[in-house]
C-alpha positions in Angstrom: 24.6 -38.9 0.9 21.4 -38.3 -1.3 20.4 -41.7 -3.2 21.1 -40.4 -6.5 24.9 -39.7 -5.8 25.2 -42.6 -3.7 24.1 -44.4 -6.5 26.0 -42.8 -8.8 29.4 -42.9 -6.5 28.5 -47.0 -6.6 28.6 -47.6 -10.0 31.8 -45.6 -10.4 33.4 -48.1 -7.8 31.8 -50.7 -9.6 33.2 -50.0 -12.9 36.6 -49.6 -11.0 36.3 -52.8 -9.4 35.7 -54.2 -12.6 38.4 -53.2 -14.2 41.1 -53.7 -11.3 40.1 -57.1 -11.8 40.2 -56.6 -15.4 43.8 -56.0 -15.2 44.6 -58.5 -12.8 44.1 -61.2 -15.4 41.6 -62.6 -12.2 43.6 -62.8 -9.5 42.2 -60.2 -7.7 38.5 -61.1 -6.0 36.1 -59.0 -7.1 33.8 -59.1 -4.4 36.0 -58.6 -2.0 37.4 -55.3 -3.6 34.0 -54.2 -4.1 33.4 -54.7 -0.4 36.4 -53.0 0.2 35.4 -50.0 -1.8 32.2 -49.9 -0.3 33.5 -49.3 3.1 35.8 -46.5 1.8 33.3 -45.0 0.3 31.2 -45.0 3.8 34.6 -43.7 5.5 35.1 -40.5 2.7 31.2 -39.8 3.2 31.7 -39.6 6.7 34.7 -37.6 6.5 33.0 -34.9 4.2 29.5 -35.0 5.4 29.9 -31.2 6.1 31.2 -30.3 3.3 28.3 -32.3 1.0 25.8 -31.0 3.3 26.8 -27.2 2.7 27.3 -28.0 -1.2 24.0 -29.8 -1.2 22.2 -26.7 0.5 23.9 -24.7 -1.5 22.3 -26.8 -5.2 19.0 -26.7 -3.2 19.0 -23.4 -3.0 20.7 -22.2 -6.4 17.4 -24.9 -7.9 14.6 -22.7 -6.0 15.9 -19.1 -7.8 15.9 -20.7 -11.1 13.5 -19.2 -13.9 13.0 -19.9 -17.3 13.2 -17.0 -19.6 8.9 -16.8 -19.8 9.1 -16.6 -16.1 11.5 -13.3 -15.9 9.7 -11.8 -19.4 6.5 -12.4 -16.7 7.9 -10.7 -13.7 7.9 -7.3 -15.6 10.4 -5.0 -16.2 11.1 -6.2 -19.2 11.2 -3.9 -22.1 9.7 -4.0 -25.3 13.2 -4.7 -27.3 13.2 -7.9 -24.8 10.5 -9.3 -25.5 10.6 -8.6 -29.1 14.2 -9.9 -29.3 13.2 -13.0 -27.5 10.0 -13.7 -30.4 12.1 -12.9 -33.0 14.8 -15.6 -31.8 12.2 -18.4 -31.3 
């Protein structure tokens, strides 16, 4: 799992964790459900690694054909109504 959605998937937990014990009135152990957690968490990653890794490719790859509007007017092919439309709306 990429850090950023590791990180992201912990603090979820921990604000879960948080609030189980929340309810609880305290008499549930928060470390021990966040330990808990953590190790689900490890065992879902494992269980879907193939699946993230196709979705991750699949972000990676969708991010390198991005373009910004500047970038297609740039490429050409782009008619004068375009580019006229696109001054006129900035």
């Amino acid at each position: 799992m990429r850090d950023g959605h590791r990180g992201e998937a912990e603090q979820v937990l921990a604000r879960a964790v948080e609030e189980e014990v929340r309810r609880s009135g305290g008499r549930l152990e928060q470390a021990a459900l966040l330990t808990r957690g953590r190790q689900e968490l490890d065992a879902m990653a494992a269980a879907a690694a193939a699946e993230y890794a196709a979705w991750t490719a699949a972000l990676d790859a969708a991010a390198a054909t991005e373009q910004t509007l500047g970038e297609a007017l740039r490429r050409g092919g782009a008619s004068t109504a375009v580019l006229a439309t696109a001054v006129a709306a900035a």
